[in-house]
C-alpha positions in Angstrom: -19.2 -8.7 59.3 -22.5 -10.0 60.1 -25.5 -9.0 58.0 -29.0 -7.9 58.9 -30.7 -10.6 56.4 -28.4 -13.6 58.0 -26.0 -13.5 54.8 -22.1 -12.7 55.0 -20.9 -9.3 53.5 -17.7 -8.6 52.4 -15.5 -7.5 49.5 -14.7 -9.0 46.2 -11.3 -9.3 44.5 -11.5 -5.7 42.7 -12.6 -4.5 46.0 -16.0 -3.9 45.2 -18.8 -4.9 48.2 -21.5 -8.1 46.8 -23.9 -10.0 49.3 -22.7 -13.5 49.9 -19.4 -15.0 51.3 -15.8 -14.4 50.3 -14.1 -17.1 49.6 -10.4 -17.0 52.2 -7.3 -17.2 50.6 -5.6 -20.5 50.3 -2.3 -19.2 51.8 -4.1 -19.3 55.4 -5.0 -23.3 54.3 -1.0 -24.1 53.9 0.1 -22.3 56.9 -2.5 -23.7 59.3 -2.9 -21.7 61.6 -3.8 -22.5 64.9 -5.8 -20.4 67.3 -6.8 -21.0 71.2 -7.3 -18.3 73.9 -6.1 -18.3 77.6 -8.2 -16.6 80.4 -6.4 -14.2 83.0 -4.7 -17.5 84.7 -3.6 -19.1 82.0 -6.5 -21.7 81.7 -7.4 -22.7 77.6 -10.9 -21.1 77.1 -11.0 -21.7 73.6 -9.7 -23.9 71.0 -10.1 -24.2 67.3 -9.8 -27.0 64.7 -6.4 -26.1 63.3 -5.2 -26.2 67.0 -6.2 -29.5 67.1 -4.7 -30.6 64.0 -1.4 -28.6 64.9 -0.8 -30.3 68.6 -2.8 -33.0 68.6 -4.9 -32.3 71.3 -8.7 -32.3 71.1 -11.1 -29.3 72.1 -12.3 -31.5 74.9 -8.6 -32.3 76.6 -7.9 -28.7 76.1 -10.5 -26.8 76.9 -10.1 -26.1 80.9 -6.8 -26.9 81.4 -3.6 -24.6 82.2 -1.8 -24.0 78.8 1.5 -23.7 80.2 0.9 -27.4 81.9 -0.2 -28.7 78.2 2.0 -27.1 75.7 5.0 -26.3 77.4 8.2 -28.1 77.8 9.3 -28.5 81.4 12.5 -26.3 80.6 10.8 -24.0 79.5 7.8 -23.7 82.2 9.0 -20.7 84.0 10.0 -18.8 81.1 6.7 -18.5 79.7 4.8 -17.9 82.7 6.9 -14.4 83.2 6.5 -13.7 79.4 2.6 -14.5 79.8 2.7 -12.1 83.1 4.0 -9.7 81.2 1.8 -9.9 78.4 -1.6 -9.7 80.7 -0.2 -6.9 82.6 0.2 -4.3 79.3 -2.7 -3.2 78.1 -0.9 -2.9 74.9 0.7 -6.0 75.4 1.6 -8.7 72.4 4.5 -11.1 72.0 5.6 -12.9 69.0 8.9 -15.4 67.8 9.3 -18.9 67.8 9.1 -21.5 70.9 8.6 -25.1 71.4 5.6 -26.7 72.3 4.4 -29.9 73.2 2.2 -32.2 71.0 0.2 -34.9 72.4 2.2 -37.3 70.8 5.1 -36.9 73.3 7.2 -34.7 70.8 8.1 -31.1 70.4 6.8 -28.8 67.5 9.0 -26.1 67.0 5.9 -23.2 66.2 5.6 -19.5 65.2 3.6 -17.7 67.7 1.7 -14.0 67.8 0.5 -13.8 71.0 -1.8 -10.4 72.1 -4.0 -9.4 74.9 -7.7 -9.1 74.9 -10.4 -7.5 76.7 -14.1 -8.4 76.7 -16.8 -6.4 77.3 -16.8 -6.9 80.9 -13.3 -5.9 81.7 -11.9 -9.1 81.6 -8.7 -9.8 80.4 -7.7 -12.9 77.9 -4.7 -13.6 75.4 -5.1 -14.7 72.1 -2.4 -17.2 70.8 -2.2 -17.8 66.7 0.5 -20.4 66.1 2.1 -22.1 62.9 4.5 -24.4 62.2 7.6 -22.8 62.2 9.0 -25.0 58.8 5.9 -24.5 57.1 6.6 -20.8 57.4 9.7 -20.7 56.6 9.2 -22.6 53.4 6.6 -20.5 52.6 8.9 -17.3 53.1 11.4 -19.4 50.9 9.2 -19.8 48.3 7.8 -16.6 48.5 11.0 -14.7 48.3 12.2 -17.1 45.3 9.1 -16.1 43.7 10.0 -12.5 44.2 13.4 -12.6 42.7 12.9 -14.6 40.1 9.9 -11.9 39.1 12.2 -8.9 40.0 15.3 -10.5 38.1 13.4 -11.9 35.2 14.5 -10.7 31.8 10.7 -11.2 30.8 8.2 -8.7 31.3 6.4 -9.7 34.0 2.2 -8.1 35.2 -0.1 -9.3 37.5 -3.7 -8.0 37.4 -6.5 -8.1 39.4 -10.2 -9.4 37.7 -11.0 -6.0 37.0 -7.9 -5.8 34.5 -6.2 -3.0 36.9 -2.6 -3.5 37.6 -1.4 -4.4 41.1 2.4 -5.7 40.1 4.9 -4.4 37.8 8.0 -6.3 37.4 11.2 -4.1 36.2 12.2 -5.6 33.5 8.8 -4.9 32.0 9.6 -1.3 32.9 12.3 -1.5 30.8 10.3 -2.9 28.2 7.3 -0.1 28.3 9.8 2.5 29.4 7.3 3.5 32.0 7.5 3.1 35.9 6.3 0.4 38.1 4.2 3.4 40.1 2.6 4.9 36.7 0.8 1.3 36.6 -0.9 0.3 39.6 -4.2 0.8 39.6 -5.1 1.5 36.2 -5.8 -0.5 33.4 -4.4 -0.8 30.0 -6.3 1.4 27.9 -4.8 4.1 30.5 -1.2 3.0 30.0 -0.7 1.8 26.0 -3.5 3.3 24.5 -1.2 2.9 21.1 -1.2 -0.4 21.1 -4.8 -2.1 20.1 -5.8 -1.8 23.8 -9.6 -2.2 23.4 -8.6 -5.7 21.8 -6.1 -6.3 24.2 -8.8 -6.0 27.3 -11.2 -8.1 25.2 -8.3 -10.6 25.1 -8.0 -10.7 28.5 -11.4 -10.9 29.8 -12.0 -13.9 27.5 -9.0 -15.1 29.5 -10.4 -14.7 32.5 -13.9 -16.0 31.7 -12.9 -19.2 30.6 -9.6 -19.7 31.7 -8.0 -20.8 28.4 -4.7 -19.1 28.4 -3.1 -17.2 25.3 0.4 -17.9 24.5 3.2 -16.1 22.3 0.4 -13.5 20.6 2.5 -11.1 18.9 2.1 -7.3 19.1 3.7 -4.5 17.1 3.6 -0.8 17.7 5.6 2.0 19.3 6.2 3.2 22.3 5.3 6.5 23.5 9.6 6.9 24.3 10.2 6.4 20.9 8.0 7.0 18.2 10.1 6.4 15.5 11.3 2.5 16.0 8.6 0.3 15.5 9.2 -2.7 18.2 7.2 -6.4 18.4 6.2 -8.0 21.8 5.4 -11.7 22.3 2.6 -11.9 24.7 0.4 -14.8 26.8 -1.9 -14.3 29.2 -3.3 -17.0 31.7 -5.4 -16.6 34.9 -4.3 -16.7 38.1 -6.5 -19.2 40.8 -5.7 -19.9 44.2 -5.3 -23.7 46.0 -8.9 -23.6 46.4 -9.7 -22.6 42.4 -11.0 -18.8 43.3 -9.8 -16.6 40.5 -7.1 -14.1 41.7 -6.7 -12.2 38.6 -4.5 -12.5 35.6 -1.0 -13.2 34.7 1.1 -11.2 31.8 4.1 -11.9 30.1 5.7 -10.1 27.9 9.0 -10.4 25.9 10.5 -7.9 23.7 10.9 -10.2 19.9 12.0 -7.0 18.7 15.2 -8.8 16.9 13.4 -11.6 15.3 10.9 -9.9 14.4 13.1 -7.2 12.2 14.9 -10.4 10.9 12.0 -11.6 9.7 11.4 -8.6 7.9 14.8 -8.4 6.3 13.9 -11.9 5.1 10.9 -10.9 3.7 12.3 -7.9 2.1 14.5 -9.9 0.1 12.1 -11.9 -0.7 9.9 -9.1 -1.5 13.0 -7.3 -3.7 13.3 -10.1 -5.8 9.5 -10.5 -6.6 9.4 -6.7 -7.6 12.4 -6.9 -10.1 10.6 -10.4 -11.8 7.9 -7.9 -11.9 9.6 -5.0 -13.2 10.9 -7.3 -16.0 7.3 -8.0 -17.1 5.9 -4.5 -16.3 8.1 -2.1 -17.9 8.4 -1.4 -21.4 5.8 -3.5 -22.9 5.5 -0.2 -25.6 7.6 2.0 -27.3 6.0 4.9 -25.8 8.0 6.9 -24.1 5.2 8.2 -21.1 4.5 4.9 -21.2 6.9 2.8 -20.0 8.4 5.9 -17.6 4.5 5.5 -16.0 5.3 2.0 -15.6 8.1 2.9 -13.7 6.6 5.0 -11.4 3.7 2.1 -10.8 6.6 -0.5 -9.9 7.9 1.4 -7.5 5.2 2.3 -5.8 4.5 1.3 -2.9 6.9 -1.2 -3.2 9.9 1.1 -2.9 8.8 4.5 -2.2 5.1 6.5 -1.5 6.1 9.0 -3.7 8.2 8.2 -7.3 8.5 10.5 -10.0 10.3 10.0 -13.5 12.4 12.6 -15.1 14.4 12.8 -18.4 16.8 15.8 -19.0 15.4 18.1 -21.5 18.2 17.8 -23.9 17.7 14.3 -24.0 14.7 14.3 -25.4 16.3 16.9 -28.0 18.9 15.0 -28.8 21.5 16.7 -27.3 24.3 16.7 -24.6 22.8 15.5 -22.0 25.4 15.8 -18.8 25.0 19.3 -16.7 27.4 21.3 -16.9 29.9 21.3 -13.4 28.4 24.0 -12.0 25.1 24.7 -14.2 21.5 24.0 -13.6 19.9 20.9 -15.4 16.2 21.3 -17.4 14.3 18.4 -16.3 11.1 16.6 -18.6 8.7 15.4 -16.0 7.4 12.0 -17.6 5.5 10.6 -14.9 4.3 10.7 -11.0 3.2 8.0 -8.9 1.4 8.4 -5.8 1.2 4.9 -3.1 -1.4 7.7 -1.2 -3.0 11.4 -0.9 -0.3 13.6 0.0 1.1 17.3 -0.2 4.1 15.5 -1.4 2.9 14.8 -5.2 2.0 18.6 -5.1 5.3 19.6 -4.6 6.2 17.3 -7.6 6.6 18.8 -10.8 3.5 17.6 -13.0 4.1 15.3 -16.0 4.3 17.0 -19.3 6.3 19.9 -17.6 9.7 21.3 -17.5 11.6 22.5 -14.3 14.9 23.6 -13.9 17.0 22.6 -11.4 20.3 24.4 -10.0 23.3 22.6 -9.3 22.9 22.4 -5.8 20.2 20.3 -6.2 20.2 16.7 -5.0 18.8 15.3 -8.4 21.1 17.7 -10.6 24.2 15.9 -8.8 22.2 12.6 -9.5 22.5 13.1 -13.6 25.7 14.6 -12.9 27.6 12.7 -11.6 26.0 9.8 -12.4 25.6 7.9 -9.0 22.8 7.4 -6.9 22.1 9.8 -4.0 20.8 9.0 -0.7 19.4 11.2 2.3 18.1 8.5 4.9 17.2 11.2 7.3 16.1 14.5 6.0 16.3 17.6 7.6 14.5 20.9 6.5 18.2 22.1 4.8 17.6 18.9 3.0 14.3 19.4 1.7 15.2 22.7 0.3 17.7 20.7 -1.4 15.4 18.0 -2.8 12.6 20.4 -3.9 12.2 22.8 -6.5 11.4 25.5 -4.4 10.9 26.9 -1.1 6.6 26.6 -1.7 7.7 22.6 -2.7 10.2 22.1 0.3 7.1 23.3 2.6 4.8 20.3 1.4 7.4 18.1 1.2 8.0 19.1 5.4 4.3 18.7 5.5 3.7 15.4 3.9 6.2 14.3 6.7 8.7 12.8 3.9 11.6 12.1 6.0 14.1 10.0 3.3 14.8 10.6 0.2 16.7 8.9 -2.5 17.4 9.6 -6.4 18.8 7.1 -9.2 20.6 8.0 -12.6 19.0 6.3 -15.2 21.8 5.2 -17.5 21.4 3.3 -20.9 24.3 3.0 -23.2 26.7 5.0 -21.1 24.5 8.0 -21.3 22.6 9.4 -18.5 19.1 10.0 -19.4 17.3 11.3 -16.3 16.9 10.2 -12.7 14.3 8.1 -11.0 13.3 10.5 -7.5 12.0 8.8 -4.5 10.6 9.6 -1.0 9.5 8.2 1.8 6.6 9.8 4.4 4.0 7.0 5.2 6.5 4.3 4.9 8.5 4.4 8.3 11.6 2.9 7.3 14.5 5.0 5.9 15.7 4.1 2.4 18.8 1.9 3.0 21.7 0.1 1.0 19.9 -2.4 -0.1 17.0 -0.1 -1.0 19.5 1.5 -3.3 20.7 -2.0 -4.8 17.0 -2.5 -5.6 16.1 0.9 -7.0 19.4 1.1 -9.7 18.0 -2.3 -11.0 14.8 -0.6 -11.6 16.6 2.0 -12.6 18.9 0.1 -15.1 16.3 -2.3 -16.7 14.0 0.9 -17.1 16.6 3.1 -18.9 17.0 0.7 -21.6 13.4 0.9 -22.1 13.1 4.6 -22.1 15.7 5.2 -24.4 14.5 2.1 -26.9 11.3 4.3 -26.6 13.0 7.9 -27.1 14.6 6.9 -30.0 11.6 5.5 -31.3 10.1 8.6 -30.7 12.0 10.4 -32.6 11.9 8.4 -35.5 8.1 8.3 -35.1 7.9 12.2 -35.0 10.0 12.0 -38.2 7.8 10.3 -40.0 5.0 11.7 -39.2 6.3 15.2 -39.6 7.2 14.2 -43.4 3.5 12.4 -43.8 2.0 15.7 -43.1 4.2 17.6 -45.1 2.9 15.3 -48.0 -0.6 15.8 -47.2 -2.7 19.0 -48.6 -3.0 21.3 -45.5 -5.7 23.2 -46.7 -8.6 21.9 -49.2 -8.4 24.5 -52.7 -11.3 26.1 -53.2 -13.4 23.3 -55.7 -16.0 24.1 -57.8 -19.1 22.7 -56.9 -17.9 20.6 -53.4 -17.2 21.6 -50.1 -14.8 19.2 -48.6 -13.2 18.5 -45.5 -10.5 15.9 -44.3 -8.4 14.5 -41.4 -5.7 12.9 -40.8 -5.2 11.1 -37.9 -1.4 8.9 -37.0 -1.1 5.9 -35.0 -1.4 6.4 -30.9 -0.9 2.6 -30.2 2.5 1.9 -31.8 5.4 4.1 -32.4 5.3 4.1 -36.4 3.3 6.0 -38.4 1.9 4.6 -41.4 1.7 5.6 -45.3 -2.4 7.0 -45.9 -3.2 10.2 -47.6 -5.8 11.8 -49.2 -5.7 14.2 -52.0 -8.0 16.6 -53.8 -7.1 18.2 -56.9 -9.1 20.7 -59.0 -9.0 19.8 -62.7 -9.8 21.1 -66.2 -13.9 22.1 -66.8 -14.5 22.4 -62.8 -14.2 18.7 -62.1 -12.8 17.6 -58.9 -10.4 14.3 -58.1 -11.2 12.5 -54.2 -8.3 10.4 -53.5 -7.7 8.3 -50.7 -4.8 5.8 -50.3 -2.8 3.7 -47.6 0.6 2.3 -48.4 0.9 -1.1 -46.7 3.5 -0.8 -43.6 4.9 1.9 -41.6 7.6 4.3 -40.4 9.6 6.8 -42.6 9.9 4.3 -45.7 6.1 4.1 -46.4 5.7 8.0 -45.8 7.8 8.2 -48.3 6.5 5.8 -50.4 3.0 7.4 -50.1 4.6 10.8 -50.8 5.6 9.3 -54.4 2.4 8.0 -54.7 0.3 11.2 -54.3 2.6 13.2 -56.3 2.2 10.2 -59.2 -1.5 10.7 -58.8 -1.2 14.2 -59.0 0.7 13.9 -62.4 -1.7 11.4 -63.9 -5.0 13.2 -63.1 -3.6 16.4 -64.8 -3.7 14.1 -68.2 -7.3 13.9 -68.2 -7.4 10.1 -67.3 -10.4 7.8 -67.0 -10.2 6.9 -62.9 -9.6 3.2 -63.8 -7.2 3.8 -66.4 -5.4 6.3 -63.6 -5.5 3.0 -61.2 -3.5 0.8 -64.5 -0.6 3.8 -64.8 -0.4 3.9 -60.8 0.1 0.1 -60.5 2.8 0.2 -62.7 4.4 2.4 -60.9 3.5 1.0 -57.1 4.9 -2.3 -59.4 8.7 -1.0 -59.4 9.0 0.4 -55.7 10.4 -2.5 -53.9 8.4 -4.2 -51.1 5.5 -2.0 -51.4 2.0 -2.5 -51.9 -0.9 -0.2 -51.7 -4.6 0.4 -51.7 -6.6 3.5 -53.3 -10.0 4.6 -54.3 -10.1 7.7 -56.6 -13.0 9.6 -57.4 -13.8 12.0 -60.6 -16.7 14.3 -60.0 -18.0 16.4 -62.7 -20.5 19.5 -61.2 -22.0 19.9 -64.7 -23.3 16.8 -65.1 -23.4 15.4 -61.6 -22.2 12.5 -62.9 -18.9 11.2 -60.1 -16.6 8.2 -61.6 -14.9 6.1 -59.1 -12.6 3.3 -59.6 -11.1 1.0 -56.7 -7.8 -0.5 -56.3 -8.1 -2.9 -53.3 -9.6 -0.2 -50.9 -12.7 -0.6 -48.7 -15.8 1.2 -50.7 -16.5 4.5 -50.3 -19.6 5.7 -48.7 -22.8 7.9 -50.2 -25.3 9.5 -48.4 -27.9 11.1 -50.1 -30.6 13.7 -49.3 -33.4 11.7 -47.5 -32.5 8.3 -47.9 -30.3 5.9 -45.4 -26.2 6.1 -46.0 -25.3 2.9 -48.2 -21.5 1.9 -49.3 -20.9 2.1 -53.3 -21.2 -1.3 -55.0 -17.6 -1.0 -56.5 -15.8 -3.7 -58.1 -12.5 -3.9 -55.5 -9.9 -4.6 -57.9 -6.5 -5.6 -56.6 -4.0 -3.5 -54.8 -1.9 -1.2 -56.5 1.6 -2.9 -56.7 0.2 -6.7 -57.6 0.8 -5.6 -61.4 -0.6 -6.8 -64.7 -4.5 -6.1 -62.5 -7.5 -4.8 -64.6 -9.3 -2.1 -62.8 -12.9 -0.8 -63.8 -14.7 1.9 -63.4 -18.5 3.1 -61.8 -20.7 6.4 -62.3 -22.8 7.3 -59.9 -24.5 10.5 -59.8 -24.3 12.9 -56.7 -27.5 15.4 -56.5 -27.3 18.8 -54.5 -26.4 17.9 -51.1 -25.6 14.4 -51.5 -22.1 13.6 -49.2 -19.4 11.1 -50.3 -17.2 9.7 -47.8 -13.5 8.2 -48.6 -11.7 6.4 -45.8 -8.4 4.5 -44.9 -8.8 1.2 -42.7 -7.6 2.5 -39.9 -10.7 4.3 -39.8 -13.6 1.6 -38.8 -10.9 -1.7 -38.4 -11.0 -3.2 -35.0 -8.8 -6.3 -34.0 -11.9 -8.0 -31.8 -14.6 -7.1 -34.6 -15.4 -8.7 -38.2 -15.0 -5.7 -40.8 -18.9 -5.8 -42.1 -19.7 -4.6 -38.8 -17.7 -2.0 -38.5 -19.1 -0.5 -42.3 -22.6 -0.8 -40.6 -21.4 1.4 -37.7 -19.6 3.6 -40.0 -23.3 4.2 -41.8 -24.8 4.6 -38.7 -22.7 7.0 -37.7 -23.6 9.1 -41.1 -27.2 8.7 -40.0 -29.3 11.5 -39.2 -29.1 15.2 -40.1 -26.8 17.1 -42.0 -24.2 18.3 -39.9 -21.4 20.5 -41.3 -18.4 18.4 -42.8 -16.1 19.6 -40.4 -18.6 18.0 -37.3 -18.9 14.7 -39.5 -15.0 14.6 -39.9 -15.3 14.9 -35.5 -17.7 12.2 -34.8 -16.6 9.8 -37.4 -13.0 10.0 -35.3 -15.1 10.0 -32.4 -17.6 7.0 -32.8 -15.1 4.7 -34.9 -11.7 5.5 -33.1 -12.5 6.4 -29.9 -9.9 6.3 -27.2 -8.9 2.4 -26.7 -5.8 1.9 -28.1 -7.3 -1.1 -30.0 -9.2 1.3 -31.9 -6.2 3.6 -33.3 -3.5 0.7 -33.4 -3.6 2.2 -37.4 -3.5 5.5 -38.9 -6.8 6.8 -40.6 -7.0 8.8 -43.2 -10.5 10.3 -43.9 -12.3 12.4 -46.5 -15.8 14.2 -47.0 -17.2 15.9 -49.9 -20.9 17.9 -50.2 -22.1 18.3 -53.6 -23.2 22.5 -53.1 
């Protein structure tokens, strides 16, 4: 319609009102159409371009003259005068079909007409003819309705959308493929419809689409649909923009094709793939130590997330005591917890039993028919009367059902015929349900760890051995000296699975003196415990003779000297209270610290002799004298060594450590463990064996 300020008003393509003039469609352009208007007796009155382009005739040779006379075959002359009667004579009147007309050239157009009666403002009466070429049309309709199939029949999910990114066409196979109705679209955008699925990029996508006019082709898209929530599904999607002949942007175009197949092959590929990169890095990751928490933590961090969100690692409580370890038929089976790994935070690893701790299980337990039978045991769905199968109790099967674990899978771990325990995993984050192949991939784990755990067990147990019959050959309680306050530790090995052969003695002797002894038989495990227990009961028999310290050392190397393969270092230490006078002589051992009242700690210049066992060595020995209140400290290596430091420095931290004010023995025992061992397991890959003495 006309404006006031001379412009043309009208509506834009998401129906919106803008100043300025639309732009017609192009379909009017193919078609042609031709328009001319008769008066009451049939005379032309008007007549446009197209009509001229159409028929041939110019505005000037038509305008005036009788329509019927011009356009109309002879045949036909009397036949359209009654139909144009008729048409003038209903107020309502209109006629439409096809009819032959006349074109200036001498031949006959064979045109579509709509013909329809007019009234002007002064009562008069005119009729309005629009005419087309009849083939034109009908290859129009043609194309049109083989556009409309092939969109209807199309196995690809087909959208058109206007330029405000509403929805105006639904095609049904993309129906199928969003599972919801053609209607449910139209008109709204697709933030409204798939919220799920990234819309907010999506749009942006689009609109970049339409702003430039670049298409995007075969974008893929992943998510799930609203119909099923528990399959996740992969679209290929382009967009491109949609122009008329005349290049005025219609809208947009989508495609959309359900990849759903290849793109779950893919995966399988990459799961394989994937499987055999996690067992390389099992092979490497699990049981690089003897330790039996260890390596079943290293379990539990291969397979997760890999495998499972939640993984936990338990070994049957007689195992670990060395007994039968297969439940019995219809009994319960005691379960170790060793270790829990978590891929994210979850109720689930509260419903696991925490490492260190023992749960019993009754036989209708999933994981008590794992160990006892032997054989994996799978739940790819679970159901609640699963879950109270899987947990320990009804507390654990309600976060389990909370944590949304929906699979569940346990493994025997077997080594040498014997099962050990079972590796327990579940599945809440990880939408997939634990599979065949899953299983294949978790009894490897399985298997390979096993070996490790029981290497590691045994270890264990021989460790605990030895280490039980070290401390049985240490003093557990100082005697009451004359004189000394003393105080000692012992601390074993946390970094290897051996103990090793130090000690430390004190032994009261004739006229109130006191012997210090520290030693540390060279290698580990049960052999040098015992070795260090023959030692320190040697030393014991030797200082009840009354011996010189260095003449002690001569006697002891003769007898290190005829214990095969063994070699050892000691310092030993005669103090006297009445004189105050303390003898000390060294075989091989790292010097002994004083620290006396007000005056920096300093190591005893002691001549270091050789190690007890070299035989045929000369060993002398030093006086010093200890005032009221003066400390001596006696140590093993294992004390201040580290692998990444030279030894000198380690003495200097040892004497700054003894720095300072006098604490109470048992407090200088604590921070020299604290400071020099600390809590990397390069610091205690040795045992330490440590004494302190306080002249009253």
């Amino acid at each position: 319609m006309s404006g006031t300020d001379g412009t043309w008003s009208g509506s834009g393509p998401a129906g919106g009102p803008h100043a300025g003039p639309a732009r017609p469609g192009g379909l009017l352009d193919v078609l042609g159409v031709a328009t001319f208007v008769l008066d009451d007796r049939g005379r032309i009155v008007f007549w446009s371009p197209q009509a001229e382009a159409l028929l041939g005739y110019p505005a000037e040779e038509a305008l005036g003259r009788y329509g019927a006379r011009l356009l109309v075959p002879e045949e036909h002359y009397h036949l359209v005068l009654r139909l144009f009667a008729e048409l003038m004579a209903d107020e309502r009147g209109s006629w439409e079909g096809t009819f032959p007309a006349l074109h200036k050239d001498g031949g006959v157009r064979l045109l579509e007409f709509r013909n329809m009666r007019l009234l002007d403002d002064g009562g008069d009466a005119y009729a309005l003819s629009l005419a087309t070429d009849q083939p034109t049309l009908r290859r129009v309709e043609r194309d049109l309705a083989l556009s409309v199939r092939l969109v209807e029949q199309s196995p690809i999910g087909l959208a058109i959308m206007d330029t405000d990114l509403r929805y105006v066409a639904v095609n049904p196979a993309l129906e199928r493929i969003s599972g919801i109705p053609a209607d449910a679209h139209l008109g709204r955008r697709v933030r409204d419809i798939l919220p799920f699925l990234h819309s907010d990029s999506a749009e942006r996508a689009m609109r970049r689409v339409l702003e430039t006019g670049e298409p995007v082709l075969d974008k893929y898209t992943i998510g799930r649909m609203p119909t099923d929530q528990h399959e996740e599904r992969a679209w290929s999607v382009s967009l491109h923009r949609l122009e008329d002949a005349g290049g005025r942007v219609l809208g947009l175009a989508t495609s959309v094709v359900d990849v759903t197949d290849r793109h779950r092959a893919g995966l399988e590929a990459e799961r394989a793939r994937h499987r055999l990169a996690v067992v390389a890095d099992a092979s490497v990751r699990i049981g690089t130590t003897l330790d039996l928490a260890q390596t079943a933590r290293e379990l539990a961090d291969v397979a997760v997330p890999e495998l499972a969100d939640v993984a936990a690692v338990d070994v049957l409580d007689a195992v670990l005591a060395g007994r039968r370890s297969t439940p019995a038929p219809d009994g319960p089976a005691v379960f170790r917890a060793l270790a829990l790994g978590v891929g994210h935070p979850t109720d689930a690893a509260r419903a696991a039993d925490p490492p260190g701790e023992s749960a019993r299980y009754g036989a209708d337990r999933l994981v008590t028919r794992c160990v006892r039978t032997g054989r994996p045991v799978l739940v790819a769905r679970t159901t609640d009367a699963d879950l109270a199968r899987i947990a320990r109790g009804p507390d654990s099967a309600g976060l389990l059902a909370r944590a949304g674990v929906h699979s569940y899978l346990a493994v025997p771990l077997i080594a040498r015929g014997e099962v050990l325990g079972a590796l327990d995993l579940k599945r809440a984050r990880n939408p997939l349900p634990f599979d065949e192949e899953d299983v294949a991939l978790a009894c490897e784990l399985a298997a390979r760890a096993a070996v490790c755990i029981d290497n590691a067990r045994w270890y264990e147990r021989q460790r605990d051995t030895a280490l039980t019959l070290q401390r049985s050959l240490l003093p557990q309680h100082p005697p009451h000296l004359y004189g000394l306050d003393v105080a000692s530790r012992y601390q074993p090995a946390e970094a290897v699975s051996e103990v090793g052969g130090d000690w430390f003695d004190t032994l009261p002797l004739s006229r109130d003196r006191t012997a210090l002894i520290v030693g540390d038989v060279m290698g580990s495990g049960i052999n040098a415990a015992t070795t260090m227990g023959r030692l320190r009961t040697a030393t014991q028999t030797l200082a009840e003779l009354d011996l010189d310290p260095a003449e002690l050392l001569r006697h002891l190397d003769r007898i290190t000297t005829g214990i095969d393969n063994y070699i050892a270092t000691c310092v030993y230490a005669l103090y006297d209270p009445h004189s105050g006078a303390c003898c000390v002589a060294n075989a091989g051992h790292l010097p002994p610290a004083v620290v006396r009242h007000g005056r920096r700690p300093e190591l005893l210049d002691l001549p270091t002799g050789a190690p007890l066992g070299v035989g045929g060595t000369v060993f002398r020995s030093v006086t010093v004298e200890l005032a009221p209140g003066d400390r001596l400290v006696l140590y093993t290596d294992g004390l201040v060594e580290r692998r990444d430091e030279d030894i000198d420095v380690r003495l200097q931290a040892l004497l700054a450590v003894l720095e300072g004010e006098d604490r109470p023995l048992e407090e200088t025992c604590d921070r020299l463990l604290d400071h020099l061992r600390g809590r990397d397991e390069q610091d205690d890959h040795d045992d330490a064996a440590l004494l302190v003495a306080r002249v009253r």
